[in-house]
C-alpha positions as CSV (number, residue, x, y, z in Angstrom):
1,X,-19.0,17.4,8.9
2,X,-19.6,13.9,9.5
3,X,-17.7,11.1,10.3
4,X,-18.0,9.6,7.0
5,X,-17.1,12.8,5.2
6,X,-14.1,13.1,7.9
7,X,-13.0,9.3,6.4
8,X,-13.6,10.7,2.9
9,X,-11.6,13.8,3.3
10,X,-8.7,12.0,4.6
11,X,-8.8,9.5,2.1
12,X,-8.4,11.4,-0.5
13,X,-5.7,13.8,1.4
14,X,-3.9,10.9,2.8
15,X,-1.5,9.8,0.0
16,X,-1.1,6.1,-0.8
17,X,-0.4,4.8,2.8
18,X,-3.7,5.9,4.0
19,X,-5.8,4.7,0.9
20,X,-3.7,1.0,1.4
21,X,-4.8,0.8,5.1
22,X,-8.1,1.9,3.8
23,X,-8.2,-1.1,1.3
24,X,-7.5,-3.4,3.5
25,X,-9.5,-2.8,6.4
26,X,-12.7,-1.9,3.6
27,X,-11.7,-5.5,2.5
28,X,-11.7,-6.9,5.7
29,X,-15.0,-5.5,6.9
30,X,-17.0,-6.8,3.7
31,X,-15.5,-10.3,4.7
32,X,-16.9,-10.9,7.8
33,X,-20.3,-11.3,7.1
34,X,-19.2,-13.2,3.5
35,X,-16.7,-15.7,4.8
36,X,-16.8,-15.7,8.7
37,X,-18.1,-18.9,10.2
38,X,-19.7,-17.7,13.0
39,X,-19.9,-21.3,14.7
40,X,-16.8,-21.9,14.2
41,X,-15.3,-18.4,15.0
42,X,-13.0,-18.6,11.8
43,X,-12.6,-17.3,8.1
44,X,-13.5,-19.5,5.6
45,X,-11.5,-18.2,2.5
46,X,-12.8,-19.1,-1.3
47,X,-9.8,-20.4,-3.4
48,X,-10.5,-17.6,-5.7
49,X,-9.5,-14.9,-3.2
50,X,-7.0,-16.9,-1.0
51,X,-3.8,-17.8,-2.8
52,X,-3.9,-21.6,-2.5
53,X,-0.2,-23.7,-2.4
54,X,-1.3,-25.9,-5.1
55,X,0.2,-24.6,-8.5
56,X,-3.0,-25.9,-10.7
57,X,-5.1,-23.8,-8.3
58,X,-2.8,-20.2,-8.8
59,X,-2.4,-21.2,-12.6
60,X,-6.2,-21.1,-12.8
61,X,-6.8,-18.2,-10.7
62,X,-3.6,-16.0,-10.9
63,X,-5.5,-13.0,-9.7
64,X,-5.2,-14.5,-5.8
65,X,-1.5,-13.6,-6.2
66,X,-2.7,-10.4,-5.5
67,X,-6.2,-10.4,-4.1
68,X,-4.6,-12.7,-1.0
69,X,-2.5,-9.7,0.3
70,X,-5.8,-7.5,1.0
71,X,-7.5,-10.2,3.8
72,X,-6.4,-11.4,6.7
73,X,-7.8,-14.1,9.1
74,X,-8.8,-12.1,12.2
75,X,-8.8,-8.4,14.0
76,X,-5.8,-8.8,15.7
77,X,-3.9,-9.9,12.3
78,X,-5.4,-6.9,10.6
79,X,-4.4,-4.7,13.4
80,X,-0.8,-5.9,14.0
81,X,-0.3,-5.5,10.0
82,X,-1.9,-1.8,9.5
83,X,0.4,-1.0,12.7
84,X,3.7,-2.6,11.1
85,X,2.6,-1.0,7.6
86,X,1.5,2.6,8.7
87,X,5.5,2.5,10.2
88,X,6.9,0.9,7.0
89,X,5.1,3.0,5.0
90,X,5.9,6.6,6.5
91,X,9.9,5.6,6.1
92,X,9.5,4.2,2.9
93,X,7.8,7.6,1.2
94,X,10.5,9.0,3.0
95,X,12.7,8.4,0.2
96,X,11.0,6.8,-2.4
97,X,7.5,7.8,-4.3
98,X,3.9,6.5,-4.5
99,X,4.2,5.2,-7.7
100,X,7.3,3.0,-6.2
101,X,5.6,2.3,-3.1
102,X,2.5,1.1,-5.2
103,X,5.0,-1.2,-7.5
104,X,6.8,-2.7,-4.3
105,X,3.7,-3.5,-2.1
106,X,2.3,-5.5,-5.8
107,X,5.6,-7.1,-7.2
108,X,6.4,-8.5,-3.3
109,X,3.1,-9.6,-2.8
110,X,3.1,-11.9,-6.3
111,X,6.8,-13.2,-5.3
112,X,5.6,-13.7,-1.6
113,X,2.7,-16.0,-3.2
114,X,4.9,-17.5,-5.8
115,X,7.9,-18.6,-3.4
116,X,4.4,-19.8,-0.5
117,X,3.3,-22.0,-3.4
118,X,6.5,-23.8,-4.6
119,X,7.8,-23.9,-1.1
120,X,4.7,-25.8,0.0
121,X,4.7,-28.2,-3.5
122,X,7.9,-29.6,-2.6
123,X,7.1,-30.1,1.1
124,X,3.9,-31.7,0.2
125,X,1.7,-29.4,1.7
126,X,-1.3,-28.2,1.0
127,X,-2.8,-24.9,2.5
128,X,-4.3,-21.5,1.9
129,X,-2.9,-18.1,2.9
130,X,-4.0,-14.6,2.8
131,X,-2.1,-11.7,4.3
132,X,-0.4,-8.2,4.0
133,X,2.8,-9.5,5.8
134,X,4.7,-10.4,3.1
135,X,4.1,-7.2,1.3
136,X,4.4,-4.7,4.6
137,X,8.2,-6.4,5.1
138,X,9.2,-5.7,1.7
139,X,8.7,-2.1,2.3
140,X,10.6,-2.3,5.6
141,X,13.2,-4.1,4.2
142,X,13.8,-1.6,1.4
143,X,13.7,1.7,3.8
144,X,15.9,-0.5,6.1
145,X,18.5,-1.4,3.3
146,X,18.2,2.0,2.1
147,X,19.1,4.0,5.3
148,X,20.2,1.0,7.8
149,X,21.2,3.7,10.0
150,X,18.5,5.3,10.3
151,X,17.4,6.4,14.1
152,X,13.7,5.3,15.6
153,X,12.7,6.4,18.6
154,X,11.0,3.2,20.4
155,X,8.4,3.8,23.6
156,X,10.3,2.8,26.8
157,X,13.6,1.9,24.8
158,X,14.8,5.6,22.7
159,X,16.5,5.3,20.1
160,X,17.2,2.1,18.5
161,X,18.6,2.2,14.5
162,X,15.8,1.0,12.1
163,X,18.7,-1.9,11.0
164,X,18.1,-3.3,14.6
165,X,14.2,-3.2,14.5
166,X,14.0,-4.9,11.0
167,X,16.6,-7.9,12.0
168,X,14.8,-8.3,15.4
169,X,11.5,-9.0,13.1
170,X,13.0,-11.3,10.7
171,X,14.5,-13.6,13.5
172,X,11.5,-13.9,15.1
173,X,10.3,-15.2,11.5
174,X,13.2,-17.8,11.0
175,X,12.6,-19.2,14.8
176,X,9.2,-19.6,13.7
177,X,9.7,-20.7,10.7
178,X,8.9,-24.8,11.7
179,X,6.7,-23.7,14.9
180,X,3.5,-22.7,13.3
181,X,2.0,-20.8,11.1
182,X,4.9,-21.8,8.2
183,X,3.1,-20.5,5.0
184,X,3.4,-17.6,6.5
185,X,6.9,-17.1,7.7
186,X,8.4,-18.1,4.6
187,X,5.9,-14.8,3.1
188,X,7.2,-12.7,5.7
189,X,11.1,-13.7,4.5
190,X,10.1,-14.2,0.8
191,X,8.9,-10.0,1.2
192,X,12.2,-9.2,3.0
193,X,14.4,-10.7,0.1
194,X,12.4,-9.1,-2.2
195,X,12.5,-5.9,-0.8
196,X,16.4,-6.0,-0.9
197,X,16.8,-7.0,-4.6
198,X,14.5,-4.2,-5.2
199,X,17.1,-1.1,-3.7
200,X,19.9,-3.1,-4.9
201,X,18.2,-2.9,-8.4
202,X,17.0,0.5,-8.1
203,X,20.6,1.3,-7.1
204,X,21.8,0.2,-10.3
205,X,19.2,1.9,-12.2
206,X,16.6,-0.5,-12.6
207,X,12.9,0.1,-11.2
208,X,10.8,-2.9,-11.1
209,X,7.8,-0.5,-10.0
210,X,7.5,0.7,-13.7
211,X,5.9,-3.2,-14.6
212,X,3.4,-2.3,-12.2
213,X,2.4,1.1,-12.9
214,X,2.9,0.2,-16.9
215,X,0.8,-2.5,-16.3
216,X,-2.0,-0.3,-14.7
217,X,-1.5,2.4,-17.8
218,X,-2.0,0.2,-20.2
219,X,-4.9,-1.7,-18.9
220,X,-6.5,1.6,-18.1
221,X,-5.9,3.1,-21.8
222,X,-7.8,-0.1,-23.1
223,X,-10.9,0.3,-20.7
224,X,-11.2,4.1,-21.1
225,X,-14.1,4.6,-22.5
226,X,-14.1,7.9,-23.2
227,X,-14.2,9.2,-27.1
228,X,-11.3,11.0,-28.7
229,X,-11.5,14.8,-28.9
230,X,-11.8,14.8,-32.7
231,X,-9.1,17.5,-34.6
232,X,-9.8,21.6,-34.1
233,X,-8.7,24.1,-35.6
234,X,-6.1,25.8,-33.6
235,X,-6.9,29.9,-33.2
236,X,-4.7,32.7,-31.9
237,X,-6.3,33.6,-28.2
238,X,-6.4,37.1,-28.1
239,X,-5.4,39.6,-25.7
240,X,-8.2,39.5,-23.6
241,X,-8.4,35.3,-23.1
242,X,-5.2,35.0,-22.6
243,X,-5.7,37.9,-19.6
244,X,-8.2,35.7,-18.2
245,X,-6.1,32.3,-18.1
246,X,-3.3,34.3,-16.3
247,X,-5.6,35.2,-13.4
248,X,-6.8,31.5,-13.2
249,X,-3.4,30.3,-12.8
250,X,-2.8,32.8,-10.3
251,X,-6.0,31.6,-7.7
252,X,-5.0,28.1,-8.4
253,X,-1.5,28.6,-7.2
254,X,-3.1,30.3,-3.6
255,X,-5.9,27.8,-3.3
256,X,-2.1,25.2,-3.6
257,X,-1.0,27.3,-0.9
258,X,-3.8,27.0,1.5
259,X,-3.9,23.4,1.1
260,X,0.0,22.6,1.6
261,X,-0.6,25.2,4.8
262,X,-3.6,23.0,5.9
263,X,-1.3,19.8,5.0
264,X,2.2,21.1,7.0
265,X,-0.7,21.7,9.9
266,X,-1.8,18.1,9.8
267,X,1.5,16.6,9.8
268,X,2.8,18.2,12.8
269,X,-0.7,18.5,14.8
270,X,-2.6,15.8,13.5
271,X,-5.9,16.2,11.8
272,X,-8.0,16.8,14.9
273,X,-6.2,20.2,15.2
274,X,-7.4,21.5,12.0
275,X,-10.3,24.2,12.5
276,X,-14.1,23.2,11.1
277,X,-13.7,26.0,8.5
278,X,-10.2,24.5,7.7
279,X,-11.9,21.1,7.2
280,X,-14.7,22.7,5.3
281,X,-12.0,23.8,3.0
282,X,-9.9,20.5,2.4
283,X,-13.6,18.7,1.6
284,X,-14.5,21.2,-1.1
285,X,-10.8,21.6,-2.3
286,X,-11.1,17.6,-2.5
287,X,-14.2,17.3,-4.8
């Protein structure tokens, strides 16, 4: 297999963490040679992918409340945020779903934006921002308020409890808060709060990830494109069809059982343990 069918394979094997790192670095890559400025060795975002602090810009262009949270304005900004959000995101399907993790990384993203563009109107600033930040801390947040007590083992330190990690991260944001980079920090805290009032919510039996994954339904039931099966007559199978069904259900259900083998395999070894036959399988299995 090649490296690009390696990439494809996990992709589609790697759950919703994987394909969100994937977005994001895809994103970043197709930016550099449409908004890097070479001379200057900085990205020049458009206003209709950045999320701009002036409200007549975002009421205009509302998708950059969104779009803003898949860029980011160099390598090491993408790498330190797919680091932070690879760890954020392991705890967080820990407890919660995809579906949930999908909702969260959207909803904290459009409040991150929201709070950057008020927050800036009535300081009388004026500046564009683009990020995953905001969005990776919400996740944190919400595994942190979660499971506070949580134990991490940390490189060179042991165990620390994930409480202590997530607090250490957010003071560093409110002592930087007036030292640069402002827009920012008040993203990265904007994502924190939001994060909390989404447990707290989900605690009480509210689940603000339902507006995004409604959303998503419904958009996708008015682009589908595909006709209506039009009304058939319903016949008895007989003995010998429904024989036949039976034994599919029955290969489906070991093929399930080589994958989730293969899977367990890849989340103790990693993936470069896996056999070539093994990822052979998990490509085919995949199509």
């Amino acid at each position: 297999m090649s490296i690009i069918e390696d990439l494809k394979l996990q992709y589609r094997i790697g759950g919703i963490s994987n394909k969100m790192i994937y977005w994001n670095v895809g994103f970043f890559i197709v930016s550099i040679p449409l908004f890097y400025q070479f001379k200057l060795g900085v990205f020049d975002y458009p206003n209709w992918l950045a999320v701009s602090s002036e409200p007549n810009v975002v009421f205009y262009k509302p998708w950059t409340l969104v779009t803003y949270a898949f860029f980011h304005y160099g390598f090491f900004h993408l790498f330190f945020n797919m680091m932070i959000l690879n760890f954020s995101s392991r705890l967080f399907l820990t407890y919660f779903t995809q579906k949930q993790y999908l909702g969260l990384y959207f909803l904290a993203a459009i409040f991150s934006g929201l709070v950057f563009v008020l927050s800036f109107y009535l300081l009388g600033n004026s500046a564009m921002m683009v990020g995953a930040s905001a969005a990776i801390m919400a996740l944190l947040v919400a595994t942190t308020t979660y499971q506070p007590l949580m134990e991490i083992r940390l490189l060179l330190i042991g165990n620390v409890k994930l409480w202590h990690i997530t607090a250490v991260l957010l003071l560093i944001d409110l002592l930087q808060i007036q030292m640069s980079n402002t827009g920012g920090h008040i993203a990265h805290l904007s994502g924190a709060f939001f994060g909390y009032i989404y447990i707290k919510l989900l605690q009480n039996g509210t689940d603000l990830s339902r507006i995004v994954t409604n959303t998503i339904t419904f958009f996708a039931t008015i682009f589908d494109k595909k006709k209506t099966t039009p009304f058939k007559k319903v016949h008895v199978n007989d003995k010998k069809t429904i024989v036949k069904r039976e034994s599919k259900i029955v290969i489906k259900d070991k093929t399930q059982q080589q994958i989730d083998e293969i899977l367990d395999k890849i989340s103790q070894s990693g993936y470069d343990s896996l056999t070539q036959e093994e990822k052979e399988f998990l490509f085919q299995s995949g199509k």
